[in-house]
MARZA-46831 format. One record per residue (C-alpha): residue number from 1; residue in one letter; chain; x, y, z. Coordinates in nm, 4 decimals, padded with zeros to 6 digits. Example, Ala and Ser with C-alpha at 12.3 -4.5 7.8 and 13.67 -1.06 7.14 Angstrom:
MARZA-46831
R    k  r  c        c1        c2        c3
R    1  a  A   01.2300  -00.4500   00.7800
R    2  s  A   01.3670  -00.1060   00.7140
//
This chain:
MARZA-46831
R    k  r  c        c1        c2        c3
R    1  x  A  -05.0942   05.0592   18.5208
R    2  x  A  -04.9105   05.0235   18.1890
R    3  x  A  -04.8593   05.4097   18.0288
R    4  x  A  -04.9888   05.4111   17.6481
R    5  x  A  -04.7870   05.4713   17.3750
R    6  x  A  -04.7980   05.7090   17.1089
R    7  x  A  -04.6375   05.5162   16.8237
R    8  x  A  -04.5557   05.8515   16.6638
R    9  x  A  -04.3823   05.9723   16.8855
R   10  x  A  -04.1968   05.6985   17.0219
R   11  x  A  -04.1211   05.6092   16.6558
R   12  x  A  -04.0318   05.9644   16.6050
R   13  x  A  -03.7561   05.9068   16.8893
R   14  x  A  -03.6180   05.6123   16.8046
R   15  x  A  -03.5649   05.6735   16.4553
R   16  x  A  -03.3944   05.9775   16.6248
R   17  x  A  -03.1323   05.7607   16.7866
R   18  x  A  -03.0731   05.5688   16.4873
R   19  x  A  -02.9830   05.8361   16.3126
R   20  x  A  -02.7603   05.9327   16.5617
R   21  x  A  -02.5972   05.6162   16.5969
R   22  x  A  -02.5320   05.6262   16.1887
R   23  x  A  -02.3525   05.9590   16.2415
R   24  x  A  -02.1395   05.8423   16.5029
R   25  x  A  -02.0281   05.5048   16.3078
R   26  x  A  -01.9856   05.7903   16.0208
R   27  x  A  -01.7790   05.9797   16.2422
R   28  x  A  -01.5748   05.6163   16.3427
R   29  x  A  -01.5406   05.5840   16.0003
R   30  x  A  -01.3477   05.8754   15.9422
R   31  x  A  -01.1706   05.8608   16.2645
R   32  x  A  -01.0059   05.5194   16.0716
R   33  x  A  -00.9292   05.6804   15.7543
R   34  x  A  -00.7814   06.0109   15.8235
R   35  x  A  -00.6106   05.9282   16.1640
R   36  x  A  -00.5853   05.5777   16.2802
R   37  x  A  -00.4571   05.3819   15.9634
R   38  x  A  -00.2736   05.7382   15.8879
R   39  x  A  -00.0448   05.7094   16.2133
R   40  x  A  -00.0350   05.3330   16.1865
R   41  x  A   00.1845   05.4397   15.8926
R   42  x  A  -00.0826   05.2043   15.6611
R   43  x  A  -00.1130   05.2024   15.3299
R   44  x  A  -00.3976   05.1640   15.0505
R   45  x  A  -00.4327   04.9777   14.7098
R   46  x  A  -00.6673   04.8966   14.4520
R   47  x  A  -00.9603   04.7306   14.5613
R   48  x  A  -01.0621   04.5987   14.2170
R   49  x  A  -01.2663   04.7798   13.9578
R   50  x  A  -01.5086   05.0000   14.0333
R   51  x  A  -01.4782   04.9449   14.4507
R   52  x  A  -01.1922   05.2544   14.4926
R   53  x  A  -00.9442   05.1581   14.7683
R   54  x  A  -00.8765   04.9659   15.0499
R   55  x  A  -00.6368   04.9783   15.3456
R   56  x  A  -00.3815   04.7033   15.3754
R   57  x  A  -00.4543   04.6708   15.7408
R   58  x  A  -00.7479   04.5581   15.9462
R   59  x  A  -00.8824   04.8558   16.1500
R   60  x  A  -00.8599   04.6511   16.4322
R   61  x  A  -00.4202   04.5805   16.3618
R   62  x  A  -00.4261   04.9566   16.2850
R   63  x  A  -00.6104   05.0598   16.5882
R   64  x  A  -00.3377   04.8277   16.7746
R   65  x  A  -00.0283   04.9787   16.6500
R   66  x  A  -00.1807   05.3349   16.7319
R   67  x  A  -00.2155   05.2308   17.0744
R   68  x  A   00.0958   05.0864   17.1119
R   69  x  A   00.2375   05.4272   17.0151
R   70  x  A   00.0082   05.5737   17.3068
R   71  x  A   00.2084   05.3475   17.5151
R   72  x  A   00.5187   05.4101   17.4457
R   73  x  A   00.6458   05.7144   17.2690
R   74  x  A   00.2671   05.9007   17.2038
R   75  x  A   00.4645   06.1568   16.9901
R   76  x  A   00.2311   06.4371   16.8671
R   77  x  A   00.2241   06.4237   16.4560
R   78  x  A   00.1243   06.7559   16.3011
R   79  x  A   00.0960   06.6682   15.9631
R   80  x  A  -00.2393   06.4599   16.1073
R   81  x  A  -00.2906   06.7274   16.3746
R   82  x  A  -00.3214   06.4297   16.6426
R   83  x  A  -00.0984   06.2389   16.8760
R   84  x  A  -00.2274   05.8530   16.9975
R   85  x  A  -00.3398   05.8820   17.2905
R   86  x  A  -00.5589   06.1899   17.1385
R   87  x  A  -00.7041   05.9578   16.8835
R   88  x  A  -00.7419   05.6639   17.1145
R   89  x  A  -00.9171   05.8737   17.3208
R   90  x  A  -01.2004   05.9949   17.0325
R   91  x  A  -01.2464   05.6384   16.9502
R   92  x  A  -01.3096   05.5246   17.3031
R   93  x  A  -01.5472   05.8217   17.3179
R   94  x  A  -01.7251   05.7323   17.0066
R   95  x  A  -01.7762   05.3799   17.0549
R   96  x  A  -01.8264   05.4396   17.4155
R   97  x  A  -02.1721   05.7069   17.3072
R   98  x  A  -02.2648   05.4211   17.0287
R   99  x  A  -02.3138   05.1287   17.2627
R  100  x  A  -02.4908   05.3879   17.4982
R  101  x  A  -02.7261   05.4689   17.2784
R  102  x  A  -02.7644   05.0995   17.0836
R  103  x  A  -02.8503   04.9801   17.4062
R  104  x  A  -03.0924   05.2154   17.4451
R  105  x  A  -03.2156   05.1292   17.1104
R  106  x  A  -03.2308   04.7918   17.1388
R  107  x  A  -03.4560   04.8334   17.4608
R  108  x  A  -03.7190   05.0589   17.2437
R  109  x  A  -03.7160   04.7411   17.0004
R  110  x  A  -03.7949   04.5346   17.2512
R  111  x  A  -04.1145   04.7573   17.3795
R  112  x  A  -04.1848   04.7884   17.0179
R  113  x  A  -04.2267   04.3784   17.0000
R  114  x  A  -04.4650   04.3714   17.2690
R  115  x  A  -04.7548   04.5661   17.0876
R  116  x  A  -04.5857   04.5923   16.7096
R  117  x  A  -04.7682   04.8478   16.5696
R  118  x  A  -04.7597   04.9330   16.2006
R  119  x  A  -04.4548   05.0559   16.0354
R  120  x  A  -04.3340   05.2011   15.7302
R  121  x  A  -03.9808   05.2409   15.5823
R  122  x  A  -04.0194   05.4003   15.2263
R  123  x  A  -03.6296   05.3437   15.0217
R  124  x  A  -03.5029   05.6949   14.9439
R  125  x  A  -03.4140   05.5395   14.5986
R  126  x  A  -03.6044   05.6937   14.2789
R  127  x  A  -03.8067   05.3417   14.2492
R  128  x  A  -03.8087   05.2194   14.5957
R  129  x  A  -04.0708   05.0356   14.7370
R  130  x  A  -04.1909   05.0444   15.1028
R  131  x  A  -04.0471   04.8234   15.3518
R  132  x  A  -04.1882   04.6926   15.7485
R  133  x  A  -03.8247   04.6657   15.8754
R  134  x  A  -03.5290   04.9039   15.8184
R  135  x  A  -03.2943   04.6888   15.7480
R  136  x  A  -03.4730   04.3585   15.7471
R  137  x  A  -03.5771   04.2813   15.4132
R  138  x  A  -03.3621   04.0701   15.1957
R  139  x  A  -03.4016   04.2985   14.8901
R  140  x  A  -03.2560   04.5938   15.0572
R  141  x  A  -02.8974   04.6538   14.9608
R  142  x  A  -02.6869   04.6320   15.2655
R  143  x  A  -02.3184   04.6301   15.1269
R  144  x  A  -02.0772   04.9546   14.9810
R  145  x  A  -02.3778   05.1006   14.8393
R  146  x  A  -02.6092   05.0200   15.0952
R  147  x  A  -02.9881   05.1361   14.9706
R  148  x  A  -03.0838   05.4457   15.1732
R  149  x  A  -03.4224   05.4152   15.3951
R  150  x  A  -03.6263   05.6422   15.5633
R  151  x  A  -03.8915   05.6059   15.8369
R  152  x  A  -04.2147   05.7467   15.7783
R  153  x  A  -04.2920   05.8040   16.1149
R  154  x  A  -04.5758   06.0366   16.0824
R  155  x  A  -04.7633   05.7324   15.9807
R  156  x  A  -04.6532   05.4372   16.2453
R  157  x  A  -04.9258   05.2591   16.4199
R  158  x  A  -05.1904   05.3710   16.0857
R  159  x  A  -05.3489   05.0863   15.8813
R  160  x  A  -05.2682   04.9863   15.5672
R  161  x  A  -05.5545   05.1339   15.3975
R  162  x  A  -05.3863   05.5198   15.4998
R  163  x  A  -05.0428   05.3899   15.4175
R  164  x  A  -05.0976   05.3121   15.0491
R  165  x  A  -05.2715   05.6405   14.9641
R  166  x  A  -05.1107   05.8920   14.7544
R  167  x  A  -04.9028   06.1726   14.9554
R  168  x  A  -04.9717   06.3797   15.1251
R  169  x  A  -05.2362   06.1353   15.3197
R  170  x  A  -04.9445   05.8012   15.2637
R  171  x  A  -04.6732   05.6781   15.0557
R  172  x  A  -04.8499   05.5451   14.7667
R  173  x  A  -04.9874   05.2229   14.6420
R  174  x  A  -04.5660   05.1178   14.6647
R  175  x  A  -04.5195   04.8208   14.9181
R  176  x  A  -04.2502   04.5635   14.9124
R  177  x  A  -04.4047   04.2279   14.7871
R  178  x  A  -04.1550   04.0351   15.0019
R  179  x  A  -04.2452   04.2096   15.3141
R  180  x  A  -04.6078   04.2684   15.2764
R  181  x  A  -04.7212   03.8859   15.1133
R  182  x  A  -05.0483   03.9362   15.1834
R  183  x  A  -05.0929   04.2778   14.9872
R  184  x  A  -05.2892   04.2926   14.6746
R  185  x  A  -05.0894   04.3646   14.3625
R  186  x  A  -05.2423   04.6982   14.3127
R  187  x  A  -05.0843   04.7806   14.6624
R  188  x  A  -04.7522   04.6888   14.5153
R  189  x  A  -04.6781   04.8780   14.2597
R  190  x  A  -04.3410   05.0557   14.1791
R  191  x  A  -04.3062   05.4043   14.2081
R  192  x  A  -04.2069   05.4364   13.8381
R  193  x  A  -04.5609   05.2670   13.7937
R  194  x  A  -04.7526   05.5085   13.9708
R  195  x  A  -04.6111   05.7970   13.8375
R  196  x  A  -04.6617   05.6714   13.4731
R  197  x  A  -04.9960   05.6326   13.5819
R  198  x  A  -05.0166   05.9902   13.7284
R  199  x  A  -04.8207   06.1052   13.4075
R  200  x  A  -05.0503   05.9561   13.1791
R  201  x  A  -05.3759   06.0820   13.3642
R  202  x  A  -05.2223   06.4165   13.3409
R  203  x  A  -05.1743   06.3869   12.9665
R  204  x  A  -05.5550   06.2642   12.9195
R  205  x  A  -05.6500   06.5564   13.1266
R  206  x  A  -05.4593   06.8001   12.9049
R  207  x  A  -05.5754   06.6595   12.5750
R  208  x  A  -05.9400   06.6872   12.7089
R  209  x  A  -05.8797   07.0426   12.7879
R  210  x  A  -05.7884   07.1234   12.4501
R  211  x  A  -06.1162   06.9978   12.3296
R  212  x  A  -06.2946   07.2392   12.5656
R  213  x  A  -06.2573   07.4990   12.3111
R  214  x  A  -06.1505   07.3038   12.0272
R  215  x  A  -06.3239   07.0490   11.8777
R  216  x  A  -06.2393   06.7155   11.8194
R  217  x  A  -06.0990   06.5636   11.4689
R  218  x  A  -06.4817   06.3390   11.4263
R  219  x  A  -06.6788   06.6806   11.5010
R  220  x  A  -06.4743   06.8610   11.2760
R  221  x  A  -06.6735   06.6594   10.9614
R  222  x  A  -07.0000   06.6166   10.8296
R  223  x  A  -07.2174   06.3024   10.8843
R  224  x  A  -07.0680   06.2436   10.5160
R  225  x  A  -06.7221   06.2550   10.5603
R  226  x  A  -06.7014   06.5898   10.4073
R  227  x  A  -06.5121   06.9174   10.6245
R  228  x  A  -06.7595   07.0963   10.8356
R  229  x  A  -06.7682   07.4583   10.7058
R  230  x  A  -06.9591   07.6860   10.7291
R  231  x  A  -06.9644   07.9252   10.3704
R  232  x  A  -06.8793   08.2408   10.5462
R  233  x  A  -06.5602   08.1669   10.7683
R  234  x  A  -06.4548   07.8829   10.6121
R  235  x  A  -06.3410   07.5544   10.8130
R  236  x  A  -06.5087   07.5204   11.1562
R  237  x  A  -06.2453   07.4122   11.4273
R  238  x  A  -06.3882   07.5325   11.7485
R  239  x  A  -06.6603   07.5724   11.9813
R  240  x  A  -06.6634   07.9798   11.8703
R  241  x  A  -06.6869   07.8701   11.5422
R  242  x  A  -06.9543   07.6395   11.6059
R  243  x  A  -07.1791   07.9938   11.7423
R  244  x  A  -07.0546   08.1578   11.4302
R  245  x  A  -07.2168   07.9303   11.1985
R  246  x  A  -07.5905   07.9979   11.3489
R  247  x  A  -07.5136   08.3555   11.3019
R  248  x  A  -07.4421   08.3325   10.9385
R  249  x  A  -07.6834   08.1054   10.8579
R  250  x  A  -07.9264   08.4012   11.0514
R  251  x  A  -07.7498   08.6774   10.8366
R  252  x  A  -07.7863   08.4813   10.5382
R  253  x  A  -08.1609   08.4425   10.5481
R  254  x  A  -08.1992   08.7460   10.3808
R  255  x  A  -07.8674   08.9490   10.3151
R  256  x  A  -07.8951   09.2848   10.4040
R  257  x  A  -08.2337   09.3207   10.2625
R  258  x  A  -08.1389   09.1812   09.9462
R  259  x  A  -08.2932   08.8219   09.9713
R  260  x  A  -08.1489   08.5182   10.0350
R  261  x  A  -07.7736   08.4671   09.9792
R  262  x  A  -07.6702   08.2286   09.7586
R  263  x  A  -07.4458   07.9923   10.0103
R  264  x  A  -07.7663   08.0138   10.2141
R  265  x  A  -07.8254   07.6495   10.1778
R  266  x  A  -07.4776   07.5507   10.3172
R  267  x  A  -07.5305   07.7766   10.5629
R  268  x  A  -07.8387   07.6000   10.6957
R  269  x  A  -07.6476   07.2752   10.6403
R  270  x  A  -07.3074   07.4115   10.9141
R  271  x  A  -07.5786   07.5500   11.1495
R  272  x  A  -07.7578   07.2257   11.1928
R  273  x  A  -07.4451   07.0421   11.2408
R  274  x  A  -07.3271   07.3270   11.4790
R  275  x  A  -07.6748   07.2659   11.6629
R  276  x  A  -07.5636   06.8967   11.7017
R  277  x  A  -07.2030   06.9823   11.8368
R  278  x  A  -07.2790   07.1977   12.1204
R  279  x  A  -07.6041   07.0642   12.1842
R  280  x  A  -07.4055   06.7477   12.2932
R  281  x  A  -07.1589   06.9736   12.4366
R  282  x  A  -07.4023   07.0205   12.6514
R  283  x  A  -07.5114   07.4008   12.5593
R  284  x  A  -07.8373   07.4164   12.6749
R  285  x  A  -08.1269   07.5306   12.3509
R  286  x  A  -08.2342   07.8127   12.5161
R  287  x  A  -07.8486   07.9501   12.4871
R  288  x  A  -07.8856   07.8718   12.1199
R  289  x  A  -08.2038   08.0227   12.0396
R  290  x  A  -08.0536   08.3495   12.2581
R  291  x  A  -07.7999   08.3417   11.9818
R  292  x  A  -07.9623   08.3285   11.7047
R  293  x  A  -08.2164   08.5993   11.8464
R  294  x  A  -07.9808   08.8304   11.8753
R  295  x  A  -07.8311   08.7523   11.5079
R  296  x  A  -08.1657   08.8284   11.3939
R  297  x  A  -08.1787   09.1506   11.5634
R  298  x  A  -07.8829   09.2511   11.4647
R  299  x  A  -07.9301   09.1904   11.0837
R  300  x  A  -08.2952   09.3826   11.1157
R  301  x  A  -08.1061   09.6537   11.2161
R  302  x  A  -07.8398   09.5999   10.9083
R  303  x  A  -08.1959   09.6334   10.6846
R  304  x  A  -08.2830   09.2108   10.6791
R  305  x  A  -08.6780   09.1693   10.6852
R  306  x  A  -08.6554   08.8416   10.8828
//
């Protein structure tokens, strides 16, 4: 009976070993530069604009002459801190673990082609996309400045539908065209274009907030054109200002026992308008009549026979 496999964890593994084997051909890398080519006696020049240097040997005639010295006189050299023989041995150790464990990856590939279960390899770029290989794709950047990739592993073997949700659920509506054909173009979107999306959502949002409070430039008029005011405070510019006006059109009924007020008439006139804003606010008229009850207790108090 076949065992089943977690693709998260085995995924989880593998990637694992790749990273591994990417250290160690780091770690080869450097072996080259700062001892073999070093005690080959090698030299570097220009590589052209922009690409840095190159060494004038091959590392494989480098690696050559450093063994030949192994062979014959294997002198120790201590301005490289290495002899060889001491090098030659650390790069037969290196490649020796890298085969090891590329054999072992190429095996997990192979179970992996059997049942090929959903991946995703999101670049580590600030605009990448979302890939189905690691390497694979033809717009991914293999040369000196080879594009970096991750492996979202937490997500292998999960259907497309999870993978294109927004983190922390997937990795956002960002695949690669090229490697997912069949994807609608809202699944392919760049990151940059999601963002801006998420950036100007956020933006709406804020406005709107400022217009919880606040009103907006059309209710800040009369149905004429003319500024909304009310003849007490002056220019009405916010929700509190908007519960004002009843007030003063209350206090202005009869002012302070001395009859109407003058400006009562534009009071009445910014009170009905304020009626209208927060009514489709949506302040319920029983809040408004509260207020304006209390205004007119308050004034009887202050001597107003309303």
């Amino acid at each position: 009976m076949t065992q089943a496999i977690d693709p998260v964890e085995f995924d989880t593994n593998l990637f694992a070993w790749y990273q591994e084997h990417a250290r160690l051909e780091q770690q080869l890398k450097t072996l080259f530069n700062f001892k073999v080519h070093p005690m080959a006696g090698d030299k570097q020049e220009r590589a052209g604009f922009g690409q840095g240097r190159r060494w004038l040997m091959s590392d494989e005639d480098a690696l050559s002459l450093v063994q030949r010295l192994a062979d014959e006189e294997d002198r120790y050299v201590p301005q490289l801190d290495a002899s060889p023989s001491g090098i030659i041995n650390s790069h037969d150790q290196i490649t020796a673990s890298m085969e090891t464990l590329w054999d072992a990856i190429v095996q997990a590939e192979d179970v992996w082609r059997k049942q090929r279960w959903s991946r995703w390899f999101p670049c580590l770029n600030a605009d990448g996309h979302v890939h189905s290989t690691l390497r694979g794709c033809p717009t991914i950047d293999r040369g000196q400045y080879a594009t970096q990739m991750g492996w979202a592993t937490e997500l292998s073997g999960t259907p497309i539908e999870v993978a294109v949700q927004m983190p922390p659920v997937g990795l956002g509506p960002r695949l690669c065209s090229v490697c997912f054909p069949e994807a609608p173009v809202e699944h392919c979107r760049s990151l940059r274009d999601i963002t801006r999306a998420e950036r100007e959502k956020e933006r709406a949002r804020k406005a709107e907030a400022k217009f919880v409070k606040n009103l907006r430039p059309e209710e800040m008029v009369f149905p004429d054109g003319s500024r909304f005011e009310d003849p007490y405070h002056g220019r009405v510019t916010t929700v509190a200002g908007c519960k004002d006006a009843l007030r003063v059109e209350v206090e202005y009924r009869d002012d302070y026992g001395r009859g109407e007020h003058r400006s009562h008439a534009a009071a009445v006139r910014a009170a009905g308008h304020a009626t209208r804003i927060l009514l489709s606010r949506g302040v319920a008229q029983d809040e408004i009549d509260k207020i304006i009850e209390n205004a007119v207790k308050r004034n009887r108090k202050d001597g107003a026979r309303i």
